[in-house]
C-alpha angles and dihedrals in degrees: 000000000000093000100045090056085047091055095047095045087055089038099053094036084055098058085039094063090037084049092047098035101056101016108243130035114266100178105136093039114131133199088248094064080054095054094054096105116099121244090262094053093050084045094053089044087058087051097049093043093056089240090123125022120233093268094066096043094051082055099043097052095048087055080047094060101037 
């Protein structure tokens, strides 16, 4: 009976700071539900981000299109 209550306490501390530290619980997400944005989403992110320059952009998404 000890070890179960140990195990629920972990286990519920655990799920409290995931719940507190990214503001909402995300156990069940999957890299799939990341990967939900089109090409061209992920394209105009890495814009926005600063990760690739106009002219890159401008590149990538005609390749995109074609």
């Amino acid at each position: 009976m000890g070890v179960v209550l140990v195990l629920f306490v972990v286990v519920a501390g655990w799920l409290v700071y995931r719940y507190l530290s990214q503001g909402r619980l995300d156990l069940l997400r999957s890299d799939f539900t990341e990967s939900s944005q089109s090409p061209e989403d992920t394209l105009k992110r890495r814009l926005a981000e600063g990760r690739i320059d106009e002219k890159e952009y401008t590149r990538i998404r005609r390749t995109l299109r074609s």
